[in-house]
C-alpha positions in Angstrom: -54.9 30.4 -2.3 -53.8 27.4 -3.5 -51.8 26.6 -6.7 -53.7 24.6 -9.4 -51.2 21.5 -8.8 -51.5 21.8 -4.9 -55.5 21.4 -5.8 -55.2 18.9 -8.4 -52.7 16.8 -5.6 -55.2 17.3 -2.7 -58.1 15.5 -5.0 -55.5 12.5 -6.5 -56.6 9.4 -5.0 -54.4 7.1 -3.1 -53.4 3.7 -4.1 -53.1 0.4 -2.0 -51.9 -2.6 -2.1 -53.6 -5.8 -3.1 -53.1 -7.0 0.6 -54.9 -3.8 2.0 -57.9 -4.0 -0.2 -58.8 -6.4 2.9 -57.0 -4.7 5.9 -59.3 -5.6 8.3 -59.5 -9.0 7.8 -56.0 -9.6 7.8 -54.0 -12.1 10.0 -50.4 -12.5 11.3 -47.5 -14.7 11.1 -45.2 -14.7 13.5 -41.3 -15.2 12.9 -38.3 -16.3 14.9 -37.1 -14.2 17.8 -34.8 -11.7 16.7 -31.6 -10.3 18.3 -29.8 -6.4 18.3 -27.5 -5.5 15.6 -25.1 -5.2 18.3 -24.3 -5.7 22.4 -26.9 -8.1 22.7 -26.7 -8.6 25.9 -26.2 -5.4 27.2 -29.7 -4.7 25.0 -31.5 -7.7 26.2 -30.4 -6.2 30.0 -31.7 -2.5 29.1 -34.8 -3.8 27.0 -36.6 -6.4 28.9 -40.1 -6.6 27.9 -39.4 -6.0 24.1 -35.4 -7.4 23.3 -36.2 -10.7 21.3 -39.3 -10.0 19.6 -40.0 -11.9 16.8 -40.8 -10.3 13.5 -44.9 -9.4 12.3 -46.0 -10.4 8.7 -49.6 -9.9 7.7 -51.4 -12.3 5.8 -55.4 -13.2 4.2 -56.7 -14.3 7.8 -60.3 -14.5 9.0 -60.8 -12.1 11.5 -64.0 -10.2 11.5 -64.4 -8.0 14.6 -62.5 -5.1 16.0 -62.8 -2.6 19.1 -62.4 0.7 18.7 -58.8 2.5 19.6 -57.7 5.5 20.5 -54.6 6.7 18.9 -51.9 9.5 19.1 -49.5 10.1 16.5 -45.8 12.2 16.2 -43.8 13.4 13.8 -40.2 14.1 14.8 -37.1 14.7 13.7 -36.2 16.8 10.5 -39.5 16.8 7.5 -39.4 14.3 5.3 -41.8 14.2 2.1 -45.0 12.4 2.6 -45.5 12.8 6.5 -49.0 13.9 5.8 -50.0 10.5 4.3 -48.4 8.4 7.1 -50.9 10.5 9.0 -54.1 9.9 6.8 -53.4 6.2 5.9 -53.3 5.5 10.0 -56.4 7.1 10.3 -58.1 5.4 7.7 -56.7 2.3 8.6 -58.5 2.7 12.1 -61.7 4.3 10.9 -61.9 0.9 8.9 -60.8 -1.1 11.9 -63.7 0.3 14.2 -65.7 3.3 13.0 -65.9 4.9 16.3 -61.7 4.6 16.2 -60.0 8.1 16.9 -56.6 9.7 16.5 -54.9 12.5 18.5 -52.0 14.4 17.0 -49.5 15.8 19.2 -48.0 19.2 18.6 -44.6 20.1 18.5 -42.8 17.2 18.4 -41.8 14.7 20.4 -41.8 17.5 23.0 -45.8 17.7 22.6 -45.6 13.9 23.7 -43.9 15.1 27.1 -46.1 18.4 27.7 -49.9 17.1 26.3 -50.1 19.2 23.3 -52.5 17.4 21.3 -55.8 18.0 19.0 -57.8 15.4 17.8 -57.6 14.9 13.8 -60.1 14.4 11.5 -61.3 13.6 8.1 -61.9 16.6 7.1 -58.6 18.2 8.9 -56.4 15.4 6.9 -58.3 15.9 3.5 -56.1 19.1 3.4 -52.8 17.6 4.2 -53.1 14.8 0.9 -50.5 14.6 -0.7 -48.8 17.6 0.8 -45.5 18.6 1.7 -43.9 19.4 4.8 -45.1 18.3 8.2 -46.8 21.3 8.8 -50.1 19.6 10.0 -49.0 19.1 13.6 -45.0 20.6 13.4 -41.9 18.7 14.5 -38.9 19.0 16.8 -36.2 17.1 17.8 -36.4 16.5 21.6 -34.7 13.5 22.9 -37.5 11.7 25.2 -34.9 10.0 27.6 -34.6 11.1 30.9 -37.4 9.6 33.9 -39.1 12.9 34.4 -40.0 12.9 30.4 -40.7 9.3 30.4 -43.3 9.7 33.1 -44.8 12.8 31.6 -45.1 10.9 28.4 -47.1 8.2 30.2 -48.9 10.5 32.3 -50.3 12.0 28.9 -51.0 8.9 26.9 -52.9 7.6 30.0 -54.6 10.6 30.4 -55.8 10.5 26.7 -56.9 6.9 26.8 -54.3 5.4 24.3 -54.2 2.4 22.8 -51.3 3.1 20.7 -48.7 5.9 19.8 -47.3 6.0 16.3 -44.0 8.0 16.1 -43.2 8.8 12.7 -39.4 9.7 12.5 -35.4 8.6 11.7 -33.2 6.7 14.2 -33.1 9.0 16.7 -37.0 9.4 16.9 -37.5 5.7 16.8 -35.1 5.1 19.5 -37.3 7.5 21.3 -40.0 4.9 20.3 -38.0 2.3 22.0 -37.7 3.7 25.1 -41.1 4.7 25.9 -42.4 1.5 24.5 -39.8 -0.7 26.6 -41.3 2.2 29.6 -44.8 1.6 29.0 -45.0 -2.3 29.5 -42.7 -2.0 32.1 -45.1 0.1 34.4 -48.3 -0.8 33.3 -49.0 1.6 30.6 -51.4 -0.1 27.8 -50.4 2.2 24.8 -48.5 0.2 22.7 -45.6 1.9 20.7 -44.7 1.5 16.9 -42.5 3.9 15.1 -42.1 4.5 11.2 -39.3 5.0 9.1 -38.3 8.7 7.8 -35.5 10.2 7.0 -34.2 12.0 3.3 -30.9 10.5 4.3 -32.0 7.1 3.3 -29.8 6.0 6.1 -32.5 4.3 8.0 -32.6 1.0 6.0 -31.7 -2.9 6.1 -33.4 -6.2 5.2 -36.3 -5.3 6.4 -36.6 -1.3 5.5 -35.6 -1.4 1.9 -35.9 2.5 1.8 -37.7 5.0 3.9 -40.3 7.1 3.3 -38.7 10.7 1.6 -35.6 9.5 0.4 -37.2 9.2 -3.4 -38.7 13.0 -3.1 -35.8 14.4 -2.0 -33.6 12.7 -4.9 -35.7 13.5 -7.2 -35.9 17.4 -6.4 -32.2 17.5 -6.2 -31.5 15.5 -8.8 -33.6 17.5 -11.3 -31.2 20.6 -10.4 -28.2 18.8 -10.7 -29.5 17.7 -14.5 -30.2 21.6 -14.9 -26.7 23.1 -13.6 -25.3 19.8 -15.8 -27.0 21.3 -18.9 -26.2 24.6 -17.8 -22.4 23.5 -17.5 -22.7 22.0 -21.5 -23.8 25.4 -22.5 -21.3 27.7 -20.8 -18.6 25.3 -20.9 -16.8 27.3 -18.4 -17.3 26.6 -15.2 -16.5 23.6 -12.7 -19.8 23.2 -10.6 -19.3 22.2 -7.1 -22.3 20.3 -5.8 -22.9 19.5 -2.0 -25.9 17.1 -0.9 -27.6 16.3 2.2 -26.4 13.5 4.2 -23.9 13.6 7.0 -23.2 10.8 8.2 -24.0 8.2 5.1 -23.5 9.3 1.4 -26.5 7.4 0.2 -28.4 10.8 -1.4 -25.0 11.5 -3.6 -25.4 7.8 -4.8 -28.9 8.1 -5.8 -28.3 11.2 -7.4 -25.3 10.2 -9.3 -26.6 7.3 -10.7 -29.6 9.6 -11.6 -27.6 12.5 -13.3 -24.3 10.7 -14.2 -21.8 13.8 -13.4 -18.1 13.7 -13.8 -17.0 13.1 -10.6 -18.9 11.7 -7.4 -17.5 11.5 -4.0 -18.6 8.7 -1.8 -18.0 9.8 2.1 -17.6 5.3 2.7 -15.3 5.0 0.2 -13.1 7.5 1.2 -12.8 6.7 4.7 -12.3 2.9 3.4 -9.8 3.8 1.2 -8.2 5.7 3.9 -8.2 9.3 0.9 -6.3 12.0 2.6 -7.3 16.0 1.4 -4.2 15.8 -0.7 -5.0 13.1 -2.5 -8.7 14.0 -2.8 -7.6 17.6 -4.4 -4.7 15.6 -6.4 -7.7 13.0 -7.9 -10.1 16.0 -8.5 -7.4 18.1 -10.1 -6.0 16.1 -12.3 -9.6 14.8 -13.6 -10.2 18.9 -14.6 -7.0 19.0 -16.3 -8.0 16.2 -18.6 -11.1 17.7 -19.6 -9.7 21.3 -20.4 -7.0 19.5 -22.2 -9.8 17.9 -24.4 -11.6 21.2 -24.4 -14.1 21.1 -21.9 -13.5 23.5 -19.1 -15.9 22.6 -17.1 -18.0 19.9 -15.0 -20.4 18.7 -12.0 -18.8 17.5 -9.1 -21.2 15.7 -6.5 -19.9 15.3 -2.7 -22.0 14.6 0.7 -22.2 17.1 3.4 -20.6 14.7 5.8 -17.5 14.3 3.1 -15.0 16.0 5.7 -15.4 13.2 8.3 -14.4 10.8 6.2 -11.1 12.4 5.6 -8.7 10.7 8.1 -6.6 14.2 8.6 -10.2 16.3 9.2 -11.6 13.9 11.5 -9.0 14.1 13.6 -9.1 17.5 13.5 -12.6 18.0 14.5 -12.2 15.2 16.8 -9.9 17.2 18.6 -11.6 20.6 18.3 -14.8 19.2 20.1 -13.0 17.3 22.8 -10.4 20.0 23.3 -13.4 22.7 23.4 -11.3 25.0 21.2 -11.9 28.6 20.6 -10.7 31.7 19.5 -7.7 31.9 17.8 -6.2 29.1 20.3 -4.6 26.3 18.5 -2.0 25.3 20.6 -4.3 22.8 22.2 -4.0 20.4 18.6 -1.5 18.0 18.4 1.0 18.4 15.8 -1.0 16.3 12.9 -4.3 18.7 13.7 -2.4 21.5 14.4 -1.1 21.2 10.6 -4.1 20.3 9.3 -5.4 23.4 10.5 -2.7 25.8 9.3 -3.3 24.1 5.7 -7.0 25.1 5.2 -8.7 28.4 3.5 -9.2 31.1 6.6 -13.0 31.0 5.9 -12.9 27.3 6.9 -10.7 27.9 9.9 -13.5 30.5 11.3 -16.2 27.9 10.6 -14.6 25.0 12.4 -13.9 28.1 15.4 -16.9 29.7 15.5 -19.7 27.4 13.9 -20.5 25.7 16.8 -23.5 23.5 18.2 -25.3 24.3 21.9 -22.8 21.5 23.0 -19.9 23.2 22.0 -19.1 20.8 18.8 -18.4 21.7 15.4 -21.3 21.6 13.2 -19.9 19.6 10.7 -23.0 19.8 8.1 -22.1 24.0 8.3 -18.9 23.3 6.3 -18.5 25.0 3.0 -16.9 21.3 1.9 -16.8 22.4 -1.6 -15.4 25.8 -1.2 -12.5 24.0 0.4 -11.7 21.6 -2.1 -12.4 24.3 -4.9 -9.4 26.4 -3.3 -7.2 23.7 -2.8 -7.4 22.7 -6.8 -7.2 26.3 -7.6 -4.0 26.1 -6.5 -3.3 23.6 -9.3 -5.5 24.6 -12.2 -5.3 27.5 -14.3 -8.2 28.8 -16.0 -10.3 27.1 -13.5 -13.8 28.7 -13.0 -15.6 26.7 -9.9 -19.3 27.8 -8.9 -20.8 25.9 -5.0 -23.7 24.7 -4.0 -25.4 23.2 -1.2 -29.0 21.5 -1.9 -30.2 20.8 1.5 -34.0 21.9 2.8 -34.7 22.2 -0.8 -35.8 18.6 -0.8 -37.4 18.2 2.8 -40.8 19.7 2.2 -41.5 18.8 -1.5 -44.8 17.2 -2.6 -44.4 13.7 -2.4 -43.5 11.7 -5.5 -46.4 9.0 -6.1 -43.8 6.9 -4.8 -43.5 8.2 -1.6 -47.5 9.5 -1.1 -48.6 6.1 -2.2 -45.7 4.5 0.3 -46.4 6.7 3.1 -50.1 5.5 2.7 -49.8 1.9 2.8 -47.1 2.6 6.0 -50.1 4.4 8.0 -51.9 1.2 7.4 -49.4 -0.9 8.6 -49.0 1.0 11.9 -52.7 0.8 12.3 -52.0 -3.1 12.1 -49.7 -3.6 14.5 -51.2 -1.9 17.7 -54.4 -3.6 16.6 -52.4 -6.6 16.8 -51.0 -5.4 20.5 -47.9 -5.1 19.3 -45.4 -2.9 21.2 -41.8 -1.6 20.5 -42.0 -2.4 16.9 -41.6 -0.4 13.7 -44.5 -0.7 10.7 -42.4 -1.7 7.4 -43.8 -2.4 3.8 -41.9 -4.7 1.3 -41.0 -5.6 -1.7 -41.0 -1.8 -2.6 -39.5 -2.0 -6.2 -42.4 -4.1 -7.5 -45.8 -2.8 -9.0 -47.6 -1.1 -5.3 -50.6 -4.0 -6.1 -47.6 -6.8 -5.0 -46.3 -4.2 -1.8 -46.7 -6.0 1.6 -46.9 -4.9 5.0 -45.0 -6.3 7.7 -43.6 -5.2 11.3 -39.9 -5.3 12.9 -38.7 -5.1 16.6 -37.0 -2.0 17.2 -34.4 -3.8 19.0 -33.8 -5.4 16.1 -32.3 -2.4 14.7 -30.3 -1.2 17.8 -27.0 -1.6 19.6 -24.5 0.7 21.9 -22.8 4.0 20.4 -21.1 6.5 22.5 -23.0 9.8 23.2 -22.0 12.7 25.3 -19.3 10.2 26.8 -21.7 7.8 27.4 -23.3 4.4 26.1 -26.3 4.4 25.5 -29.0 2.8 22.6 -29.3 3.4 19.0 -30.6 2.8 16.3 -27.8 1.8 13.8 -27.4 4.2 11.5 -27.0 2.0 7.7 -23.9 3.8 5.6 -23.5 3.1 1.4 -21.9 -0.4 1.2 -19.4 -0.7 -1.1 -20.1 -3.9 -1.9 -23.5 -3.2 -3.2 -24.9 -3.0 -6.6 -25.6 0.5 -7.0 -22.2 1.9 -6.0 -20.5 -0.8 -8.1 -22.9 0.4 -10.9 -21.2 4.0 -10.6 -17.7 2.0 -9.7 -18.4 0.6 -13.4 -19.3 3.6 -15.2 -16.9 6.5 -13.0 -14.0 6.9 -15.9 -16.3 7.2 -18.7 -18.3 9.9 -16.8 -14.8 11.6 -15.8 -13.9 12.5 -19.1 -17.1 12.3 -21.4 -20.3 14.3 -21.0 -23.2 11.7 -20.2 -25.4 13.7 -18.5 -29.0 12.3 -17.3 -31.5 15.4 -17.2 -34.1 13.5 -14.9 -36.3 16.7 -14.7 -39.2 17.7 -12.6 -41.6 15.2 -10.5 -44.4 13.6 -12.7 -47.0 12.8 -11.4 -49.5 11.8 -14.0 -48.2 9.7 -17.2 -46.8 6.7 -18.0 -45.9 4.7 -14.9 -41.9 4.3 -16.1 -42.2 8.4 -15.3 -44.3 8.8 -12.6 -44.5 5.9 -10.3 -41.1 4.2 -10.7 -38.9 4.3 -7.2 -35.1 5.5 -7.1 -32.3 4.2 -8.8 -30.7 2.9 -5.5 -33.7 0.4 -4.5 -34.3 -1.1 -8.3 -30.2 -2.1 -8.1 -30.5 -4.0 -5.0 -33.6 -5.7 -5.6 -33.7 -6.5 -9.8 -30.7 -5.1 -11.7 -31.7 -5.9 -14.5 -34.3 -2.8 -14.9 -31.1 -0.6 -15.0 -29.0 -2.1 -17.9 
């Protein structure tokens, strides 16, 4: 049975765009070629048919007739709020394209792409999903689609099924899956045309073009509301240090958001750190001497914030790690390390000693995001603070499957639409984007990007192969010099934001507004 908000959700209508209100008469303008962020000629060499593609803006055109397509649509990679709508805004996108359009959803992942899992979806099937959390409509996974034998299986399937497009709704790695079996389709005479769409919590799949992917606002917003709890929790005790890990490995921009949403004492910024070349001691020295401060003005307590991915940034700790995955280390064997990781090693708790040991992934590497990063810098300022009470948390899946902010649902929506639009268009290899994102959703735009736009060379299993650029926090940008601006005030005085609980009916200021993050970059002047 459902609750009385899933119910009320499922039966909330979903907003568009002034520019949709007309989808199917839309037109295009066609931009400049583009280049890679990166290697650009090794790209143009591995990407033939789709390196140099120009960018896709819609615009009020004239066109009046449509054939029917036959779609398939993915999600992959980790869930992400507002999957669901992606889903229901591509299919009616194409119902209003053609009404004899159809869309397939394949099961399992990116792995249901390679084996045929599929099931048609309908109307009635996606009426269910509004508005809902999770992506538990067709499931994901994480399988890498890169080898010739899944490449041809894909196409096999896709060709089988009669495609006229695949939409693959994931992060970087998901849409460099995208890449590749676009880039694989044209080259061997495979109509379905590719487009991918950007997900990821992590908010680390972003540029000019992507001003924030779909989930990112959900996910800040449910951990942001317990971070303003524990705050107010913290001002009531007035005891304890609170310890607060957030999702993000390799980019810090969740911790950003969520600073600038709750305001805590201290926020660590994985960038910064690594720019700034902070070692663990002067990390716990920093941290330290801030809690001294405040129990010498009487407040024993405070909220720390800190990315998962903190403990790469530290110069000692990555080499340490560095070394522990190339070296294969196990057991109780350390004699492998040099002398720097050696001592590092030596220096840290025995709990984290067994994690970096034992924690490891199917390829033998430390899983990083499994370290208890604020247990370890806890102990270590233990060591210079009496009366010091600290309490850790980790806020991870918490915010994955939450019901979408209106933000996100109505975003998610107008992205289906967009997808629906390019491989209308025949466009292949390309990634459905909507703009101007911190304006009123009647001013939104759809708009579509080569994927080879956003790619370049990285290093993987000791080889080069393409990416998709992951985007870190830049410290030049206004929302981290927003927090640069207001850190020392927050350090020693209690300005705790309590942002509470998801709205989803009121005032728009409440309900609809998007994150913190996207309203500094693109007008400031909302946040003074």
């Amino acid at each position: 049975m459902r609750s009385p908000l899933e119910n009320f959700r499922l039966q909330s209508p979903l907003h568009l765009p002034d520019q949709l209100h007309h989808f199917a008469t839309l037109g295009e303008r066609v931009g400049e070629k583009t280049e890679s962020q990166g290697d650009k000629e090794a790209m143009q060499a591995r990407f033939p048919k789709t390196y140099g593609q120009p960018c896709i803006e819609f615009e009020p055109g004239k066109r009046e007739s449509h054939a029917s397509l036959r779609v398939g649509v993915v999600l992959s990679g980790g869930q992400a709020p507002g999957g669901h709508n992606v889903i229901l805004g591509l299919f009616q996108a194409l119902k209003e394209l053609h009404g004899e359009s159809h869309l397939y959803g394949f099961e399992g992942g990116p792995a249901g792409v390679v084996e045929g899992n599929f099931s048609e979806l309908t109307l009635e099937v996606l009426e269910g999903y509004r508005n809902m959390g999770g992506f538990d409509l067709l499931g994901s996974g994480r399988t890498k689609i890169e080898t010739q034998e899944q490449l041809e299986a894909a196409k096999k399937h896709v060709e089988a099924l009669e495609l006229d497009g695949l939409v693959v709704i994931g992060g970087d790695d998901s849409n460099t899956n995208a890449a590749l079996l676009a880039e694989y389709f044209l080259g061997h005479g495979c109509k379905t045309k590719v487009v991918g769409v950007p997900k990821t919590i992590d908010g680390d799949l972003k540029n000019t073009y992507v001003e924030q992917p779909f989930g990112f606002d959900t996910a800040c917003r449910v951990y942001a509301e317990m971070i303003g709890n524990i705050a107010r929790d913290a001002l009531s005790a007035k005891k304890y240090t609170h310890f607060i890990r957030l999702m993000g490995r390799s980019a810090s921009h969740i911790t950003l958001e969520c600073a600038l949403q709750t305001q805590p004492n201290v926020t660590l910024i994985g960038e910064e750190v690594a720019a700034k070349g902070w070692t663990l001691t002067a990390i716990t020295d920093y941290l330290a001497a801030v809690i001294r401060k405040r129990a010498e003005a009487g407040k024993k307590y405070g909220v720390i914030l800190l990315p998962e991915g903190l403990i790469e940034f530290i110069p000692e700790m990555r080499l340490l790690i560095t070394e522990l995955n190339s070296l294969k280390v196990s057991g109780n064997n350390i004699e492998a390390l040099s002398r720097e990781g050696k001592a590092t090693f030596e220096s840290l708790p025995e709990s984290i000693q067994r994690q970096l040991f034992y924690d490891r992934d199917p390829h033998g590497n430390v899983q990083v995001s499994h370290i208890a990063t604020e247990q370890l810098l806890s102990h270590l300022i233990a060591k210079q603070c009496s009366d010091f009470h600290p309490v850790h948390h980790f806020f991870g899946y918490e915010g994955r499957s939450a019901m979408p902010s209106n933000f996100d649902a109505t975003y998610c929506y107008a992205l289906g639409f967009a997808a629906a639009g390019l491989i209308d268009g025949g466009h292949s290899g390309y990634m459905g984007v909507v703009r101007h994102l911190a304006e009123a959703v009647e001013k939104w735009e759809i708009a579509g990007i080569p994927l080879t736009m956003l790619m370049n060379l990285e290093e993987r299993k000791g080889r080069l192969k393409p990416v998709i650029q992951k985007t870190l926090v830049d410290l030049e940008c206004e929302p981290f010099r927003y927090l640069e601006a207001h850190r020392k005030e927050w350090e020693i005085e209690d300005h705790y934001r309590s942002p509470g609980p998801i709205q989803f009916v009121g005032p728009p200021h409440l309900c609809d507004a998007t994150t913190l993050t996207l309203k500094l970059e693109q007008s400031p002047s909302l946040c003074t």
